[in-house]
C-alpha positions as CSV (number, residue, x, y, z in Angstrom):
1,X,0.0,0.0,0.0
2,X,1.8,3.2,-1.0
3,X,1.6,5.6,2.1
4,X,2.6,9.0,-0.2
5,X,-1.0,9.1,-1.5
6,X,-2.6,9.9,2.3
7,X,-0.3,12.1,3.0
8,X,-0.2,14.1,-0.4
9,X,-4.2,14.1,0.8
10,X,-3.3,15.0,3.6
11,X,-1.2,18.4,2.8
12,X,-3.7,19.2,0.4
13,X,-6.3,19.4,3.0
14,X,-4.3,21.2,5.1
15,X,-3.7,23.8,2.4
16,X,-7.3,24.4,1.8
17,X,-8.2,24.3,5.4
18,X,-5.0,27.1,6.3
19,X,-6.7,29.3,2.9
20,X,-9.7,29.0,4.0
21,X,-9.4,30.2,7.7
22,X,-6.8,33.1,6.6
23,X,-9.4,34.3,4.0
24,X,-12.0,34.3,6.7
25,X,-9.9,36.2,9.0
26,X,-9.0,38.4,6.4
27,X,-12.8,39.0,5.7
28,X,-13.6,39.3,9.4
29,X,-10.7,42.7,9.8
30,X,-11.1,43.9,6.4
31,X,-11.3,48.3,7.0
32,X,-12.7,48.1,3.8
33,X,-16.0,46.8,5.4
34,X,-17.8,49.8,5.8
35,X,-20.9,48.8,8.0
36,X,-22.5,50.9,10.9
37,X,-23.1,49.0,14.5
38,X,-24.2,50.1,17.8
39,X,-22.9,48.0,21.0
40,X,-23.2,49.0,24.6
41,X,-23.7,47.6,28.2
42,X,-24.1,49.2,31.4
43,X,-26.3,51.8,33.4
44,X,-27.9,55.1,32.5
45,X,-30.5,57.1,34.2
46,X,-34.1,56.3,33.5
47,X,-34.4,59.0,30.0
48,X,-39.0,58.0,30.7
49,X,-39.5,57.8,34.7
50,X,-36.6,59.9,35.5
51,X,-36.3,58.0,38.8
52,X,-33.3,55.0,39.1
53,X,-31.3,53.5,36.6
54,X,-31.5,51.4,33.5
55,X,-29.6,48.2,33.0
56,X,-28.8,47.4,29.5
57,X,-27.1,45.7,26.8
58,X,-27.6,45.6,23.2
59,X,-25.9,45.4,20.2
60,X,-27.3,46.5,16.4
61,X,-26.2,46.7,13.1
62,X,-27.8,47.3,9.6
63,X,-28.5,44.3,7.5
64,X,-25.6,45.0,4.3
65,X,-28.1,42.9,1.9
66,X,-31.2,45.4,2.4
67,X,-33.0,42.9,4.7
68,X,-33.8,43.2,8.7
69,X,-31.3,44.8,10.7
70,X,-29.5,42.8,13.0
71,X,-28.9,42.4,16.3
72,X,-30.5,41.7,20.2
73,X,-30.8,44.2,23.3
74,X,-32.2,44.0,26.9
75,X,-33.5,46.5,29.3
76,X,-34.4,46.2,32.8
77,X,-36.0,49.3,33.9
78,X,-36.5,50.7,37.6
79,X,-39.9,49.6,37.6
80,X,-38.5,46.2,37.9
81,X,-39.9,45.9,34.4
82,X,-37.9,44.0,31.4
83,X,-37.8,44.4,27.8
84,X,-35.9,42.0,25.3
85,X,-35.9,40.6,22.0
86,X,-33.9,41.0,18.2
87,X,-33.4,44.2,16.7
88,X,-35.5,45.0,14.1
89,X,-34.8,48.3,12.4
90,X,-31.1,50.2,12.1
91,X,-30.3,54.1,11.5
92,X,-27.3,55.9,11.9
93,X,-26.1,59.4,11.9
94,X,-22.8,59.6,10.2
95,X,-20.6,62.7,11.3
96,X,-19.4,63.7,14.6
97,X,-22.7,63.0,16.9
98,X,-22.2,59.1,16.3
99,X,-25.7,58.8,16.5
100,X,-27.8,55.4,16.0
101,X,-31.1,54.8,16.7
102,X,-33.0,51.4,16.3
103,X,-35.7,49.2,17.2
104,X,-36.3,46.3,19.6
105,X,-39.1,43.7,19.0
106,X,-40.2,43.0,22.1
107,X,-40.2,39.1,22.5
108,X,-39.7,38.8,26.0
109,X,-40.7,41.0,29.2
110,X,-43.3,43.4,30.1
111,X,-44.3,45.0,26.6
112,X,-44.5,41.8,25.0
113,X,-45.8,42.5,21.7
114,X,-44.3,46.1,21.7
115,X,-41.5,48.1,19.5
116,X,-38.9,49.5,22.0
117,X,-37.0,52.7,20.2
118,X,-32.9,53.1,21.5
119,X,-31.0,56.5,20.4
120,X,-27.6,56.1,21.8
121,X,-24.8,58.4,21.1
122,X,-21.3,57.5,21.5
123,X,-19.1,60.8,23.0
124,X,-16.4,58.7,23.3
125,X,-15.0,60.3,26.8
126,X,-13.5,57.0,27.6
127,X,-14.8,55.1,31.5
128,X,-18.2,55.7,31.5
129,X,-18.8,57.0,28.4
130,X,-22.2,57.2,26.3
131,X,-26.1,58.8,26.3
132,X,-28.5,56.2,26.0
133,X,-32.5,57.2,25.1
134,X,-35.9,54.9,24.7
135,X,-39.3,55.1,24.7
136,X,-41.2,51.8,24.8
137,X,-44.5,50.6,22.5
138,X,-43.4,52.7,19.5
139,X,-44.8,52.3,15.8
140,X,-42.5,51.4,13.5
141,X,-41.6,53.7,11.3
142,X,-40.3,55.6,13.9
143,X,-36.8,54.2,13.6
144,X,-35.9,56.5,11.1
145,X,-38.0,59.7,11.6
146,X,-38.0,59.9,15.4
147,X,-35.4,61.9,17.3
148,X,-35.8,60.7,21.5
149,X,-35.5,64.1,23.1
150,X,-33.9,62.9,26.1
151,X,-30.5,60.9,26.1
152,X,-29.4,60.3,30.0
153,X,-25.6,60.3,30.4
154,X,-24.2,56.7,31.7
155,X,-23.6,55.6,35.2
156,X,-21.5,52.8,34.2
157,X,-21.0,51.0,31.3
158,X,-20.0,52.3,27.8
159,X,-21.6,52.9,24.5
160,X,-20.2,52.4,20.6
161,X,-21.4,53.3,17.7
162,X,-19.0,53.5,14.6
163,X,-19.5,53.9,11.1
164,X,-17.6,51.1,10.3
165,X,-14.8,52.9,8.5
C-alpha cells in the first residue's frame, strides 16, 4: 500500500483548510467593510420615569443585503420591568454625533408584543462613556424619523457606535 497518497491528501487538505481560515480572518478585519453597529452595556439614568437606573445591553447593526437589521438588546428598567428581543430596524447618523437609533421587537418581558425605540450616542470620553434614550411601545416607522429628546448620560457602562470605517 503506497503511504505518499494519504499524506499528499493530507497536505492538500491542510492547504485548503489554512486558505480558508486566513481568507476568513482576512474578511472578518477587512477596513474596507464599511458597516454601521451600535454596541453597549451598562447603566444610564431612566431618559422616561426619571427616577433609578436602567440596565442594558444591546448590540445593532444594519443588515448590508437590504434585509432586517441585526442584532438583540435588553433593558431592565427601575420599575422592575424587562424588555428584550432582536433588533429589528437600524439608523445611523454619520458625522461627529455618532448617533444610531433602532428598534427592539419586544419578544420577551413586560411589553410583549411592543416596539422598543434606542437612540444612543457615543461621545467617546473614555470610562463611563455614552447617552443612552428609549421610549417603549413605539410604531415602526419611527426608527428612522423619530429623534428621542432625552438621552441620559451613563452611570457605568459604555456605549459604541461607529460607522464602520
Amino acid at each position: 500500500m503506497n503511504k505518499g497518497i494519504p499524506l499528499a491528501r493530507l497536505l492538500l487538505l491542510l492547504a485548503v483548510l489554512v486558505t480558508a481560515i486566513l481568507g476568513a480572518s482576512v474578511r472578518a478585519q477587512n477596513p474596507d467593510s464599511h458597516f454601521p453597529f451600535a454596541s453597549g452595556g451598562g447603566w444610564a439614568v431612566d431618559s422616561e420615569g426619571g427616577a433609578g437606573y436602567v440596565h442594558f445591553s444591546f448590540s445593532a447593526e444594519p443588515d448590508t443585503g437590504g434585509g432586517t437589521a441585526k442584532g438583540h438588546g435588553r433593558f431592565d428598567f427601575p420599575s422592575g420591568a424587562s424588555d428584550s428581543g432582536d433588533v429589528v430596524c437600524f439608523s445611523f447618523t454619520s458625522g461627529t454625533s455618532n448617533v444610531a437609533r433602532f428598534i427592539i421587537n419586544v419578544t420577551k418581558g413586560t411589553d410583549v408584543p411592543g416596539l422598543l425605540l434606542v437612540e444612543v450616542t457615543d461621545t467617546g470620553n473614555g470610562g463611563a462613556s455614552g447617552l443612552l434614550g428609549y421610549k417603549r411601545k413605539v410604531p415602526m416607522n419611527v426608527c428612522t424619523t423619530s429623534a428621542i429628546q432625552i438621552q441620559q448620560p451613563l452611570f457605568k457602562g459604555n456605549i459604541i457606535v461607529s460607522d464602520g470605517q
